[in-house]
PyMOL Python script that loads the backbone (N, CA, C, O; Angstrom):
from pymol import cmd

cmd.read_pdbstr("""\
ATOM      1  N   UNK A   1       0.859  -1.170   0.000  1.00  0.00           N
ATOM      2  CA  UNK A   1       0.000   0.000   0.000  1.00  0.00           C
ATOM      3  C   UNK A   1       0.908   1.236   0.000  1.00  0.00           C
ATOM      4  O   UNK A   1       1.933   1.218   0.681  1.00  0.00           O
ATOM      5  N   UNK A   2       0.534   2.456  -0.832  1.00  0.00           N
ATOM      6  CA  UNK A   2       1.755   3.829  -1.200  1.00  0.00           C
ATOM      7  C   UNK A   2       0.746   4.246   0.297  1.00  0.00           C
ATOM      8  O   UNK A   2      -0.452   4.045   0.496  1.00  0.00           O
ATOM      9  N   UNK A   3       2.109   5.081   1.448  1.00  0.00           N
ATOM     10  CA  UNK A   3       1.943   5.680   2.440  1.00  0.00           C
ATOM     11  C   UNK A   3       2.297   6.912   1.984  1.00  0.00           C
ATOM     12  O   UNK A   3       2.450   7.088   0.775  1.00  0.00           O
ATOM     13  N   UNK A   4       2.459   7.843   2.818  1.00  0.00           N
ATOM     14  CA  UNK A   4       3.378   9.014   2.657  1.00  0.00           C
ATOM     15  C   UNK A   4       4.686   8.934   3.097  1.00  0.00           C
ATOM     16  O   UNK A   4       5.460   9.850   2.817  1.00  0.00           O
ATOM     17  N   UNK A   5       5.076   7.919   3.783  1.00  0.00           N
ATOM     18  CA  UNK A   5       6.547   7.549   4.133  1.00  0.00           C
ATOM     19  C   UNK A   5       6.900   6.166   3.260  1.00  0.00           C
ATOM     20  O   UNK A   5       7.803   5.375   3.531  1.00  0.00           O
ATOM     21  N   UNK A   6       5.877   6.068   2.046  1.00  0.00           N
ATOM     22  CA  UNK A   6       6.909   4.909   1.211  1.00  0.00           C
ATOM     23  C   UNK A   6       5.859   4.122   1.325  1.00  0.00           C
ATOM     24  O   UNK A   6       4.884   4.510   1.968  1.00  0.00           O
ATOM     25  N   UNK A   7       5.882   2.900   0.727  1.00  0.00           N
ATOM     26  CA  UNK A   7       5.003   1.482   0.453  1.00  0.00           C
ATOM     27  C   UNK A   7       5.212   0.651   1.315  1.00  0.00           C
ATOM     28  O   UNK A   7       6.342   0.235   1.569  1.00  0.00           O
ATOM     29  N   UNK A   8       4.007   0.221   1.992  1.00  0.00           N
ATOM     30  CA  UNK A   8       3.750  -0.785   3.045  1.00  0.00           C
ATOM     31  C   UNK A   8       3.314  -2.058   3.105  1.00  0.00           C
ATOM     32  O   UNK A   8       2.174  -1.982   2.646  1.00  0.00           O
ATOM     33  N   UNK A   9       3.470  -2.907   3.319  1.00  0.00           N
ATOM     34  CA  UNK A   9       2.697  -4.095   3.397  1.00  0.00           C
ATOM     35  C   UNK A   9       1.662  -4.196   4.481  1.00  0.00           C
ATOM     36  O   UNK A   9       1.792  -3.898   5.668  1.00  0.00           O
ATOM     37  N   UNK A  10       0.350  -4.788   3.699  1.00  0.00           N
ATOM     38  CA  UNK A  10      -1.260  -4.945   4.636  1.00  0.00           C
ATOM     39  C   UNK A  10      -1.526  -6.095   4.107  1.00  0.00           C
ATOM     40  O   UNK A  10      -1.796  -6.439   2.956  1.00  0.00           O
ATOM     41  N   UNK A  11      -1.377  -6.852   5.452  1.00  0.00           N
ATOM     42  CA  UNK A  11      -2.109  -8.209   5.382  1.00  0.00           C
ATOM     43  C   UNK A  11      -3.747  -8.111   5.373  1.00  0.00           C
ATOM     44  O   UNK A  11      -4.337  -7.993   6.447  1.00  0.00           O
ATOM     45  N   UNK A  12      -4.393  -8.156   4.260  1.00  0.00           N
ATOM     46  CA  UNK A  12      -5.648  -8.626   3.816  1.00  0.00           C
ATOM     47  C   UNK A  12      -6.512 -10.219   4.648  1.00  0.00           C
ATOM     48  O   UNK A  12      -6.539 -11.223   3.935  1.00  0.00           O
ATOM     49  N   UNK A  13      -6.915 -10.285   5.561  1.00  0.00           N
ATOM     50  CA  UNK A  13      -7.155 -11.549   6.204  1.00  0.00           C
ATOM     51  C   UNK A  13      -8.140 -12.298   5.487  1.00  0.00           C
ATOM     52  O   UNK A  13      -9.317 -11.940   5.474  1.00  0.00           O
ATOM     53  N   UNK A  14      -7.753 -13.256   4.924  1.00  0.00           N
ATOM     54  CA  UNK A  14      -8.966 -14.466   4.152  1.00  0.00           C
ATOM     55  C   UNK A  14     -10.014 -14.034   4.756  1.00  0.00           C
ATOM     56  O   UNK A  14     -10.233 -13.625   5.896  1.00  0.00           O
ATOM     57  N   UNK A  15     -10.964 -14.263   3.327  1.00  0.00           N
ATOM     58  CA  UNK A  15     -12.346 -13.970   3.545  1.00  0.00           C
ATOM     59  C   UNK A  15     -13.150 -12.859   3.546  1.00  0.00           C
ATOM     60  O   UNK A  15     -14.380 -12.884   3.493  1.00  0.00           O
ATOM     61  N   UNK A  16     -12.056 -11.329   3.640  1.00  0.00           N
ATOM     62  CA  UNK A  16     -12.143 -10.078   3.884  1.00  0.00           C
ATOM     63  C   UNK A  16     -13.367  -9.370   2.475  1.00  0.00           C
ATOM     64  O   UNK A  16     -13.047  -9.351   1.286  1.00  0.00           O
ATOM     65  N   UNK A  17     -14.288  -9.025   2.844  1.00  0.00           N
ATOM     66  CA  UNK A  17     -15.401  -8.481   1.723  1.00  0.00           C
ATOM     67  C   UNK A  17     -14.880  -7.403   1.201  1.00  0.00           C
ATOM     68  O   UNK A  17     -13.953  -6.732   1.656  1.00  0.00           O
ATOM     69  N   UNK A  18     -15.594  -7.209   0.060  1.00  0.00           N
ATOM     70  CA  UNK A  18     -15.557  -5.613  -0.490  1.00  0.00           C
ATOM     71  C   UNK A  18     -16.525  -4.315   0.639  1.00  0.00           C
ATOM     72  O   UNK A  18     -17.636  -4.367   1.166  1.00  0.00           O
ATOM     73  N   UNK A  19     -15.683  -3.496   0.628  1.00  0.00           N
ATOM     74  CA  UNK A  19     -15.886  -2.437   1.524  1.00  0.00           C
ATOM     75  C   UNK A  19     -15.849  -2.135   3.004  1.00  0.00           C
ATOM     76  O   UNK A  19     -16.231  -1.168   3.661  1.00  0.00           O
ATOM     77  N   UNK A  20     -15.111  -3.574   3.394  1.00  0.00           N
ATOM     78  CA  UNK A  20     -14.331  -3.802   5.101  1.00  0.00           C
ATOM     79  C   UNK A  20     -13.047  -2.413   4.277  1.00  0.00           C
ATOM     80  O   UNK A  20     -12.523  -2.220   3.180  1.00  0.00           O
ATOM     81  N   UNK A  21     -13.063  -1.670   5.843  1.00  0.00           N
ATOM     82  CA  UNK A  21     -12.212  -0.488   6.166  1.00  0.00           C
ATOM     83  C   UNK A  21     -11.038  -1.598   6.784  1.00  0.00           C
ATOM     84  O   UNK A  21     -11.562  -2.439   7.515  1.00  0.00           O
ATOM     85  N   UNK A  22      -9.925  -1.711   6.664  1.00  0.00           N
ATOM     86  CA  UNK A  22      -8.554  -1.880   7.473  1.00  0.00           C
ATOM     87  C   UNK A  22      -7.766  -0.009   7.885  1.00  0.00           C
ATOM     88  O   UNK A  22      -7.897   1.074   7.313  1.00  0.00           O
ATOM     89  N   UNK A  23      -7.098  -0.382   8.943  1.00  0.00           N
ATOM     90  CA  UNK A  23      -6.724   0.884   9.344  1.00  0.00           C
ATOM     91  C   UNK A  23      -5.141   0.715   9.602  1.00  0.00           C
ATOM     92  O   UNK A  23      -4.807  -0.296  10.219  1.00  0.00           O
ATOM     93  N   UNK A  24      -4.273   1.490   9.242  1.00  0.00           N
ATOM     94  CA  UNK A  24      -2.816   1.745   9.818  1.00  0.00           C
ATOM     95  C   UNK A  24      -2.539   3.032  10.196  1.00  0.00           C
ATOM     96  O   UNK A  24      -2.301   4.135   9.704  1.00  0.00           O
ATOM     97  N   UNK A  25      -2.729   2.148  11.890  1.00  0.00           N
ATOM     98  CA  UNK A  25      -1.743   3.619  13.102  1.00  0.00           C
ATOM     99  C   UNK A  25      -0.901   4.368  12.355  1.00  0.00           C
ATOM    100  O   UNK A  25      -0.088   4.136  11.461  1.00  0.00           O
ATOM    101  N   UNK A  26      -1.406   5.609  13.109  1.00  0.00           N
ATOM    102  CA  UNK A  26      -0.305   6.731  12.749  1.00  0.00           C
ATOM    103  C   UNK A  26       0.342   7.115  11.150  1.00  0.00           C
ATOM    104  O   UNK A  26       1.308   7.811  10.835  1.00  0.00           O
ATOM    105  N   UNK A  27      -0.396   6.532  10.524  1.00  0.00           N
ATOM    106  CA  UNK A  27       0.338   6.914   8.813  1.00  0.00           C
ATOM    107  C   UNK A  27      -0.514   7.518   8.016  1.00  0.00           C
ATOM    108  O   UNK A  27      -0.575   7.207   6.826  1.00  0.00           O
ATOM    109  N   UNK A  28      -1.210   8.366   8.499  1.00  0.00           N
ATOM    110  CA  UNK A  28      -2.088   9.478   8.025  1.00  0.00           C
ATOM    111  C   UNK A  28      -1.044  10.472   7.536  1.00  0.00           C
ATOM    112  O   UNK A  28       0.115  10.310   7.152  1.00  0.00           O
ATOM    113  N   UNK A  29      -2.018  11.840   7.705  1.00  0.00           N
ATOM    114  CA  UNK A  29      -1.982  12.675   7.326  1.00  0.00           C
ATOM    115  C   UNK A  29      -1.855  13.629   8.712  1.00  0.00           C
ATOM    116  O   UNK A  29      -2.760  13.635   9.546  1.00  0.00           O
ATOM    117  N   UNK A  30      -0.751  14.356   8.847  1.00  0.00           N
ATOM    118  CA  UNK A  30      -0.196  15.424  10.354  1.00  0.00           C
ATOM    119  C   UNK A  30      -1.656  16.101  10.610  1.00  0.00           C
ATOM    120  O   UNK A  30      -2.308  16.681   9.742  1.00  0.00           O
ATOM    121  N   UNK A  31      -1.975  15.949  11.725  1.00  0.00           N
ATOM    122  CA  UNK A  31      -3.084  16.738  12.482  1.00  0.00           C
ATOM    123  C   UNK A  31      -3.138  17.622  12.712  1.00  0.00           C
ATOM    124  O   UNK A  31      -2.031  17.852  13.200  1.00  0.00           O
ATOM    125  N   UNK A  32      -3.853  18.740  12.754  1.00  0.00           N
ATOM    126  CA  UNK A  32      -3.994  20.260  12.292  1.00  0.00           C
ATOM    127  C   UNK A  32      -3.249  20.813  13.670  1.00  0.00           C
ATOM    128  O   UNK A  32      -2.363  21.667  13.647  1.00  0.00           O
ATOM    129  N   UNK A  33      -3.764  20.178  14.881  1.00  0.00           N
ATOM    130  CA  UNK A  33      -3.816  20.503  16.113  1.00  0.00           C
ATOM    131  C   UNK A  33      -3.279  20.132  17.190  1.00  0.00           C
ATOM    132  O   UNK A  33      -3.949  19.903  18.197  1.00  0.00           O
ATOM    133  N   UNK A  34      -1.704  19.990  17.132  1.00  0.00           N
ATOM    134  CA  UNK A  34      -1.227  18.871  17.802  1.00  0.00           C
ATOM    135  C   UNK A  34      -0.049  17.940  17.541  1.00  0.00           C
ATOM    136  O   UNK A  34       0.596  18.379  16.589  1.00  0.00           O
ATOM    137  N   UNK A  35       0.251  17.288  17.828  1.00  0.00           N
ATOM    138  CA  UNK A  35       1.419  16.622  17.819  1.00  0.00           C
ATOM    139  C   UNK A  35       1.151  14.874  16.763  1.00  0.00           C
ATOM    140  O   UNK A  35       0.131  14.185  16.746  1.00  0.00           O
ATOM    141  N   UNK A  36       1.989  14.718  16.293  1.00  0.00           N
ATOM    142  CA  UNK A  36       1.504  13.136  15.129  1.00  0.00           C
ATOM    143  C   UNK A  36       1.294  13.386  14.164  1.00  0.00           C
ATOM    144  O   UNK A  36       1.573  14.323  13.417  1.00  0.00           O
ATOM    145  N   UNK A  37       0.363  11.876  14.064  1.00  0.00           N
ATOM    146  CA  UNK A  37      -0.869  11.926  12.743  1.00  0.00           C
ATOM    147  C   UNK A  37      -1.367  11.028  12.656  1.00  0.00           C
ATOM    148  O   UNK A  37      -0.961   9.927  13.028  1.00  0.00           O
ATOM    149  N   UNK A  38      -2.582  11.343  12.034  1.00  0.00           N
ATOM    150  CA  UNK A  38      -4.108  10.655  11.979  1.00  0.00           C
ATOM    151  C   UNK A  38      -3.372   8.932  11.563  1.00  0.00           C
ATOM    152  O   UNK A  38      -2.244   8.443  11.618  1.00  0.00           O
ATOM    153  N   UNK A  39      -4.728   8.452  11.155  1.00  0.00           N
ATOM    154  CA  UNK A  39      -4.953   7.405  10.973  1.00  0.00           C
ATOM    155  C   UNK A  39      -4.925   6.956   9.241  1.00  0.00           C
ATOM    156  O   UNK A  39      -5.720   7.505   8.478  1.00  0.00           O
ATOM    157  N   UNK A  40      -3.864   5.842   8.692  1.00  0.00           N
ATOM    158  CA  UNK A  40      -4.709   5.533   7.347  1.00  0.00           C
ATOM    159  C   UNK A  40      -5.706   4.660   7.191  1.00  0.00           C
ATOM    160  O   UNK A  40      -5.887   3.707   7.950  1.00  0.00           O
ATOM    161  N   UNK A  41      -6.594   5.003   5.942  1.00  0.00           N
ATOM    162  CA  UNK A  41      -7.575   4.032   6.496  1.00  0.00           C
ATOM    163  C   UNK A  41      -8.117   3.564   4.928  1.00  0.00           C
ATOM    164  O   UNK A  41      -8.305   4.317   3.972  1.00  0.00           O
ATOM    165  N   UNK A  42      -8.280   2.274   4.975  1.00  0.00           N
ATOM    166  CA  UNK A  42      -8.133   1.719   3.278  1.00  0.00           C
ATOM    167  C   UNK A  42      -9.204   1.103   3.057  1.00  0.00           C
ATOM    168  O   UNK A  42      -9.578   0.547   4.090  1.00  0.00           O
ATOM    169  N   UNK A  43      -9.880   0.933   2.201  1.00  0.00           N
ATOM    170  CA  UNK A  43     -11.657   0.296   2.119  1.00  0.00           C
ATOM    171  C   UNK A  43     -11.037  -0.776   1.173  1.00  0.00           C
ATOM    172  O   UNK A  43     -10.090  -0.386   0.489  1.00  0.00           O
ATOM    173  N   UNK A  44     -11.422  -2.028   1.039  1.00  0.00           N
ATOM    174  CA  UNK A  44     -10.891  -2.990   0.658  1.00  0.00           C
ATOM    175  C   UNK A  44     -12.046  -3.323  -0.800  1.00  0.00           C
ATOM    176  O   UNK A  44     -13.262  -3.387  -0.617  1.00  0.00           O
ATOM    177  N   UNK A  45     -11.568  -3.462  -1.853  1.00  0.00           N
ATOM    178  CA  UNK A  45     -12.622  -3.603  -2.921  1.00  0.00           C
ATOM    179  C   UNK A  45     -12.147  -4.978  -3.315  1.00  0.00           C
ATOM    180  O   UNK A  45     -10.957  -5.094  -3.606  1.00  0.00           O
ATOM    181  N   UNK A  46     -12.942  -6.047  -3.362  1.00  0.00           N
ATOM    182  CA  UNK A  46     -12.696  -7.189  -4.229  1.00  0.00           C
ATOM    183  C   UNK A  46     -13.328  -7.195  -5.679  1.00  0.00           C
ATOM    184  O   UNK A  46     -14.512  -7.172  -6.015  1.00  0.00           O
ATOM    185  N   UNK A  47     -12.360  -7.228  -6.309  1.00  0.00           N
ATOM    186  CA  UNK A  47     -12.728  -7.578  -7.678  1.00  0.00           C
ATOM    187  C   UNK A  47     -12.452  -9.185  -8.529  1.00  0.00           C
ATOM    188  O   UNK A  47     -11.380  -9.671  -8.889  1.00  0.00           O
ATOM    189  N   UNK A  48     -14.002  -9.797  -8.681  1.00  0.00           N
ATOM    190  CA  UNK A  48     -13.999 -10.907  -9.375  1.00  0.00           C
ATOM    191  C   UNK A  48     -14.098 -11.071 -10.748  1.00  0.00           C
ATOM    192  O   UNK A  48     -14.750 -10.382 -11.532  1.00  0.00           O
ATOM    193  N   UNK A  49     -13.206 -12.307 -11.044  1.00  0.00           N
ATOM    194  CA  UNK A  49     -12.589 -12.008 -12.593  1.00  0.00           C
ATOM    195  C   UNK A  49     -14.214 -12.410 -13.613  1.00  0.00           C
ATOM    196  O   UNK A  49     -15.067 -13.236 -13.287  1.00  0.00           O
ATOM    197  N   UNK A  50     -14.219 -11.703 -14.610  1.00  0.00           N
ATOM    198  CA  UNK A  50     -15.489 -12.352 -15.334  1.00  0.00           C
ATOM    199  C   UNK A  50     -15.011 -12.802 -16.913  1.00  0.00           C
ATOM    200  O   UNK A  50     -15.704 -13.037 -17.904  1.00  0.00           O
ATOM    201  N   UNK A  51     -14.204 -12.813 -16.809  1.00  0.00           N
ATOM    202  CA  UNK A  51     -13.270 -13.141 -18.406  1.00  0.00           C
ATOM    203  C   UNK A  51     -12.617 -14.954 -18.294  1.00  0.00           C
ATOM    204  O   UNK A  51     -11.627 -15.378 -18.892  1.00  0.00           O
ATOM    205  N   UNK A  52     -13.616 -15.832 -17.257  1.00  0.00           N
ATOM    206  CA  UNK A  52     -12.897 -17.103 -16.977  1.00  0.00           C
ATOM    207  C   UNK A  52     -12.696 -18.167 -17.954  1.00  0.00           C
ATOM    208  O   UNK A  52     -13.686 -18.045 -18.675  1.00  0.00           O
ATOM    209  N   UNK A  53     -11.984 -19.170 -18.423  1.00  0.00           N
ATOM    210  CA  UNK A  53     -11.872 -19.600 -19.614  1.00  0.00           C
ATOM    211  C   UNK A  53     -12.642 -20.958 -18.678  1.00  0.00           C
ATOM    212  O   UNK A  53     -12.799 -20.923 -17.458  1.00  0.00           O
ATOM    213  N   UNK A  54     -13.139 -22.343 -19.757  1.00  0.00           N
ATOM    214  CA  UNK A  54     -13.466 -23.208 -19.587  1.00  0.00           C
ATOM    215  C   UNK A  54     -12.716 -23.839 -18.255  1.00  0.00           C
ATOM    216  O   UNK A  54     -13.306 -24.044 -17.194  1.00  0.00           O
ATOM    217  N   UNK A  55     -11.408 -24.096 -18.470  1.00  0.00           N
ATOM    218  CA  UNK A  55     -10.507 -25.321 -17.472  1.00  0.00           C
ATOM    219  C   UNK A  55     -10.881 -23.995 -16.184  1.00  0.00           C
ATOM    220  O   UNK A  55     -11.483 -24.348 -15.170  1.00  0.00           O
ATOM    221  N   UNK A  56     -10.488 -22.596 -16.349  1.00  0.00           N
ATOM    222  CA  UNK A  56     -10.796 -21.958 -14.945  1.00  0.00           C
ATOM    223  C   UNK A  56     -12.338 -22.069 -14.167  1.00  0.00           C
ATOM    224  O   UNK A  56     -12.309 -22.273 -12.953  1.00  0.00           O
ATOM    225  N   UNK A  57     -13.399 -21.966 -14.703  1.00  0.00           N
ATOM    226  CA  UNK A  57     -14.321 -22.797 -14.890  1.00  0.00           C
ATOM    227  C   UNK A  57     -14.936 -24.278 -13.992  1.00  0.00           C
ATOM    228  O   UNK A  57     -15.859 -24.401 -13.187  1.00  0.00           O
ATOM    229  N   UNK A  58     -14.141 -25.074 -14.451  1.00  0.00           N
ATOM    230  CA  UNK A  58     -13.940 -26.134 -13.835  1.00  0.00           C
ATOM    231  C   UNK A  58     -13.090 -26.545 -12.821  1.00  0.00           C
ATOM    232  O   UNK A  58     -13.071 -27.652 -12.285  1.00  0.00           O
ATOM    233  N   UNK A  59     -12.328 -25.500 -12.571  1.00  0.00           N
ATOM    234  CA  UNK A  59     -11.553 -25.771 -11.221  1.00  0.00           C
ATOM    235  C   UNK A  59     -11.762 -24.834 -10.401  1.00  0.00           C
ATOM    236  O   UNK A  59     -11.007 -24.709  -9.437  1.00  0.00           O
ATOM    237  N   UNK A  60     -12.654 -24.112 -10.565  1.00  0.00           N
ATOM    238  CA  UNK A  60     -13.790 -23.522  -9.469  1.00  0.00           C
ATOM    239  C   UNK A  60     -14.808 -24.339  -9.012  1.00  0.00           C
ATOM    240  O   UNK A  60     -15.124 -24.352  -7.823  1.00  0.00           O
ATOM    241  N   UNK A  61     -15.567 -25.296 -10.187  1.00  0.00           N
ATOM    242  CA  UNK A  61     -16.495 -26.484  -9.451  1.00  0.00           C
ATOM    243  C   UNK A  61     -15.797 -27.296  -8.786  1.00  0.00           C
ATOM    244  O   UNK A  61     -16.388 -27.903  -7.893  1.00  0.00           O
ATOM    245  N   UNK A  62     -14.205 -27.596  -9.014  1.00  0.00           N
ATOM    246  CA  UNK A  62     -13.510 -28.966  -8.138  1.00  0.00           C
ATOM    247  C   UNK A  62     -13.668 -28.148  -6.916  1.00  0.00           C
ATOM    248  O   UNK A  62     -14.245 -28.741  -6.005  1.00  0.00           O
ATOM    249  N   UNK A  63     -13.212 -26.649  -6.612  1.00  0.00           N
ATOM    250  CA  UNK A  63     -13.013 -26.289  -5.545  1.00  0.00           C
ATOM    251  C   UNK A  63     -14.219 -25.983  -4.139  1.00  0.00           C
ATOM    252  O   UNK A  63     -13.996 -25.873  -2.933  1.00  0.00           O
ATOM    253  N   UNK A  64     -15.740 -25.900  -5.050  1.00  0.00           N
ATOM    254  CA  UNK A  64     -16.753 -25.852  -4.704  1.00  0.00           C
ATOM    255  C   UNK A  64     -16.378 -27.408  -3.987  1.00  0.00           C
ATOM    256  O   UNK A  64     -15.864 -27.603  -2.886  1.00  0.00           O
ATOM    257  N   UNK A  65     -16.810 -28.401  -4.986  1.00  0.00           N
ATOM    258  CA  UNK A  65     -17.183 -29.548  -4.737  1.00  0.00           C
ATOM    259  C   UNK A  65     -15.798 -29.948  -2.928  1.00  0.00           C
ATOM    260  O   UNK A  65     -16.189 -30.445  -1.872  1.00  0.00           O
ATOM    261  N   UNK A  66     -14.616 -29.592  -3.174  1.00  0.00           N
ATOM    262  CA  UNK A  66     -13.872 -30.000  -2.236  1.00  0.00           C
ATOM    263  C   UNK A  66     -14.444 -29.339  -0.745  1.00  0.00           C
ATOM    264  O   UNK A  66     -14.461 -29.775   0.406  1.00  0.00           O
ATOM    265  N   UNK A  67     -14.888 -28.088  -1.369  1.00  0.00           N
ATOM    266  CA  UNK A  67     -15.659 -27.245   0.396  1.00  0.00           C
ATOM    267  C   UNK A  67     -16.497 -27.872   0.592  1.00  0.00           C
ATOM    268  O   UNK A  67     -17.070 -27.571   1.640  1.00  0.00           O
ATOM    269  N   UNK A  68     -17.149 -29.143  -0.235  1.00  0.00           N
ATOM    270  CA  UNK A  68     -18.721 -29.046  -0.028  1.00  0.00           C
ATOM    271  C   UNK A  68     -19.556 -27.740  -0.362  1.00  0.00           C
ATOM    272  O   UNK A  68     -20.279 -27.293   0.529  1.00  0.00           O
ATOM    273  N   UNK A  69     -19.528 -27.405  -1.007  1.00  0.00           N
ATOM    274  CA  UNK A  69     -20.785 -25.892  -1.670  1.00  0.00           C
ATOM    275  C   UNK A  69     -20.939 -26.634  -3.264  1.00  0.00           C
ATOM    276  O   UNK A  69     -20.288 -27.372  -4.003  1.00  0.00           O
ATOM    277  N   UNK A  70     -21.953 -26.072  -3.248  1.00  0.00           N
ATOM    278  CA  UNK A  70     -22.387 -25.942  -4.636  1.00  0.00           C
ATOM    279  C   UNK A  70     -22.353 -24.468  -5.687  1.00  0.00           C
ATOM    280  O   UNK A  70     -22.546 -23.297  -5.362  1.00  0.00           O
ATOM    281  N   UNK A  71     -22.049 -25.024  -6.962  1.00  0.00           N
ATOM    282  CA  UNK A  71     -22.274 -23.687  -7.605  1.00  0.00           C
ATOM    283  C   UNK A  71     -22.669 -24.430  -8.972  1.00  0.00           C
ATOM    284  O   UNK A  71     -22.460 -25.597  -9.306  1.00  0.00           O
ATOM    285  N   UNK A  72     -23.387 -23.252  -9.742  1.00  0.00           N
ATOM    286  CA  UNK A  72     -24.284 -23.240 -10.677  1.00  0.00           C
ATOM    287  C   UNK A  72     -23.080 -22.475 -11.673  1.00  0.00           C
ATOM    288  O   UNK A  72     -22.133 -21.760 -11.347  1.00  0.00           O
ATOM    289  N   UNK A  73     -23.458 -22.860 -12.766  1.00  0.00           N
ATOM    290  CA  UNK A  73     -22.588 -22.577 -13.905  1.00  0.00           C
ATOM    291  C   UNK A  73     -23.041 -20.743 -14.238  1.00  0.00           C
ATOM    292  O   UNK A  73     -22.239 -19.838 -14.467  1.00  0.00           O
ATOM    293  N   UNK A  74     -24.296 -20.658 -14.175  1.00  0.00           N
ATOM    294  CA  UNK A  74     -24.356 -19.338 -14.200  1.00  0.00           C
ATOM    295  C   UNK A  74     -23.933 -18.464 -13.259  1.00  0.00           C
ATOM    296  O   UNK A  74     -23.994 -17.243 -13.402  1.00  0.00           O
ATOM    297  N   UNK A  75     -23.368 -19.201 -11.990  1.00  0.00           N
ATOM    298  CA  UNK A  75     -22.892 -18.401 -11.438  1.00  0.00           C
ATOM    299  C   UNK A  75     -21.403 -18.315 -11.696  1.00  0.00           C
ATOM    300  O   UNK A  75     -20.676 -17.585 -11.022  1.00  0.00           O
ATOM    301  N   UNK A  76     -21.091 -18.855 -12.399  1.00  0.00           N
ATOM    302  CA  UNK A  76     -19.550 -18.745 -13.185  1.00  0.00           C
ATOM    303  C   UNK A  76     -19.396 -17.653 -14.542  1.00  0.00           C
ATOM    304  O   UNK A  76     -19.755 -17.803 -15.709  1.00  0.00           O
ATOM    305  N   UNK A  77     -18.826 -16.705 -13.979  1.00  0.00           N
ATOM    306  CA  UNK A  77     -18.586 -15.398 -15.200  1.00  0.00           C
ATOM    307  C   UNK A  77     -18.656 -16.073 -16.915  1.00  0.00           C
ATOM    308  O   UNK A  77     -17.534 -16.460 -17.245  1.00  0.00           O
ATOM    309  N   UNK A  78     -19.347 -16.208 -17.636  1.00  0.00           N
ATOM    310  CA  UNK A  78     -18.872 -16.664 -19.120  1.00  0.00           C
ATOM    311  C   UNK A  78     -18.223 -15.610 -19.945  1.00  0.00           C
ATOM    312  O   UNK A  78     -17.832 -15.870 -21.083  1.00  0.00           O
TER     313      UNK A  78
END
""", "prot")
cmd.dss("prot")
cmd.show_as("cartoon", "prot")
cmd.util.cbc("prot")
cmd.orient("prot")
């Protein structure tokens, strides 16, 4: 992630949705009023691929089938 003191690493925790906020202490932006600085704070967007070819496809149903879930082909991007 670009900070203002350089690029950081943010562990993303499995499972994490689109639009969970993660936050990193102190790597804001200097506070008007005071000593420091704020908070960064990053909204997490997942983006799912919809361009999947056949074999990708099918090793999304193996992976269904291994959780136990089901999925429907329409629910697979064509």
């Amino acid at each position: 992630i670009p900070t203002l003191d350089g690029d950081r690493e943010l562990e993303i925790p499995a499972g994490t949705s689109s639009g969970v906020v993660l936050t990193l202490k102190g790597l804001g932006v200097a506070r008007l009023r005071g000593n420091g600085r704020g908070d960064m704070r990053i909204t997490v967007a997942v983006k799912t691929p919809t361009d999947l070819d056949e074999r990708q496809r099918e090793l999304l149903r193996e992976l269904a089938d291994l959780r136990g879930e089901s999925v429907q082909d329409a629910q697979l991007a064509e």
